[in-house]
C-alpha positions as CSV (number, residue, x, y, z in Angstrom):
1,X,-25.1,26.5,-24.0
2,X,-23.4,26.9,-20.5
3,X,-25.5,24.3,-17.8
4,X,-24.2,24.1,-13.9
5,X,-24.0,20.6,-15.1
6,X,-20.9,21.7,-17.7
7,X,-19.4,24.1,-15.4
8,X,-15.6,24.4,-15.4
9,X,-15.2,20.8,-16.3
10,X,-11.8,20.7,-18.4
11,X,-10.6,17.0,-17.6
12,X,-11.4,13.7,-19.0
13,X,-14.2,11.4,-18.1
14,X,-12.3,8.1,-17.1
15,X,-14.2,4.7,-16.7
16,X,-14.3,3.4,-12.7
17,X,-15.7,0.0,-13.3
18,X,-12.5,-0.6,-14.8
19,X,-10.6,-0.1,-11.8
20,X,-12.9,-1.8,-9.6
21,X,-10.9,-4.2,-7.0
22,X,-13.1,-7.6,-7.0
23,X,-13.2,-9.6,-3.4
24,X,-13.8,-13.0,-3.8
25,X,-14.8,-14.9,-0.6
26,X,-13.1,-18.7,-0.2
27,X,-13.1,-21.5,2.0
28,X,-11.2,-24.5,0.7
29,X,-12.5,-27.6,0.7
30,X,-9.3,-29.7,-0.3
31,X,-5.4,-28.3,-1.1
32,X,-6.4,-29.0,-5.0
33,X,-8.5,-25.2,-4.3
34,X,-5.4,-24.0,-3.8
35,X,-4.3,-22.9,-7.4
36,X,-7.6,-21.2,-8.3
37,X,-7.5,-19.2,-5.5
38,X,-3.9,-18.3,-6.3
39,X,-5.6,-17.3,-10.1
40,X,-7.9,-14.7,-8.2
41,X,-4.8,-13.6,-6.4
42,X,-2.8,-12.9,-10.0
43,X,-5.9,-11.3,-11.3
44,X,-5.8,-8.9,-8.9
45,X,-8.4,-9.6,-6.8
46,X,-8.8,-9.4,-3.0
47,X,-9.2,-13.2,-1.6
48,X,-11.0,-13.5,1.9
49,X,-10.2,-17.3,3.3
50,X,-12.3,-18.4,5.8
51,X,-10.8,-21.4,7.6
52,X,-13.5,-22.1,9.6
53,X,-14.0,-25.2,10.3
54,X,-11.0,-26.8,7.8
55,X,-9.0,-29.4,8.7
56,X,-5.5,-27.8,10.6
57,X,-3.3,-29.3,8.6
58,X,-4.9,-28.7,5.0
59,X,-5.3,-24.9,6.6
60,X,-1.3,-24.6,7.5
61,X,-1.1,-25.6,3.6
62,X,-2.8,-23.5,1.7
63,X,-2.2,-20.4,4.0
64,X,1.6,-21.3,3.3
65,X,0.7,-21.8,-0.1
66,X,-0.7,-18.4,-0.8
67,X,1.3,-16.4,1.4
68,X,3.8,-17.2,-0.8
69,X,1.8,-16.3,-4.1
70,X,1.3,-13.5,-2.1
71,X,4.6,-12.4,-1.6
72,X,5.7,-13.4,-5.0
73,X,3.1,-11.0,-6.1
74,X,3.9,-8.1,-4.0
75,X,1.0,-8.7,-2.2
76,X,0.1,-8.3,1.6
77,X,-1.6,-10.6,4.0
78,X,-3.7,-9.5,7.0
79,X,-5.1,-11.9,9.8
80,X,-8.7,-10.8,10.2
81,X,-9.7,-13.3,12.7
82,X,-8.6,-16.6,14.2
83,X,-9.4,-18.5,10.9
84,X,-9.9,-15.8,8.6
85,X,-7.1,-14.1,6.6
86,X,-7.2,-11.5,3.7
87,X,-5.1,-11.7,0.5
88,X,-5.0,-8.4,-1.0
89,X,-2.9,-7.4,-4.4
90,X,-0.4,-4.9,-4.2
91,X,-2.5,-2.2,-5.3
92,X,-4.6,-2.6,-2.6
93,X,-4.5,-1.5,1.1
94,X,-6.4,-2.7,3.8
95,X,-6.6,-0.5,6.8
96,X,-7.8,-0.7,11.0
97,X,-6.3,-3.2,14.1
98,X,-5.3,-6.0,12.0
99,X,-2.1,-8.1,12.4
100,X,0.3,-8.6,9.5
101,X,0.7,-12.7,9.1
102,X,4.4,-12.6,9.2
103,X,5.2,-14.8,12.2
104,X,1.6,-15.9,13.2
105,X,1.0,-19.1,10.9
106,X,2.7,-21.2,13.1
107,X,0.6,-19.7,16.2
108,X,-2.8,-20.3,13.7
109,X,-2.7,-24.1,14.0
């Protein structure tokens, strides 16, 4: 029976959840957080570190540290906010006014 529900459909039903970018919100509490985060990051997921209120040294660290799992991963890294940055996989793309990190670690702390 033809339905408005069945109407000219000719393609195939693909699953979304599937391609689903997950986000995962961080804020380390020593450099040993480092390497998990850096797991999320190979998964493909998004990472959102919040330095807020970390130590400036351990902070330099692990922003060094993943910006370069980052790059090794063809990833990109956006400064959101003074002590915020966003990790994102390459398949991702974050758009609006944000600055790319390249040159600004040194200026963070």
């Amino acid at each position: 029976a033809f339905t408005p529900a069945n109407a000219g459909f000719s393609g195939q039903v693909v699953n979304t959840s599937a391609n689903k970018i997950q986000l995962i919100l961080v804020r380390p509490e020593s450099f040993n957080d480092a390497p998990t985060i850096a797991a999320n990051m190979r998964a493909k997921k998004a990472v959102v570190l919040n330095l807020e209120g970390v130590e400036k040294n351990l902070a330099r660290r692990v922003v060094d540290f993943l910006s370069g799992c980052g790059y090794a991963l063809d990833g990109t890294v956006k400064k959101v906010s003074q002590s915020t940055y966003i990790f994102c996989p390459h398949n991702m793309e974050v758009l609006g006014d944000l600055k790319n990190l390249q040159g600004e670690v040194e200026n963070y702390v």
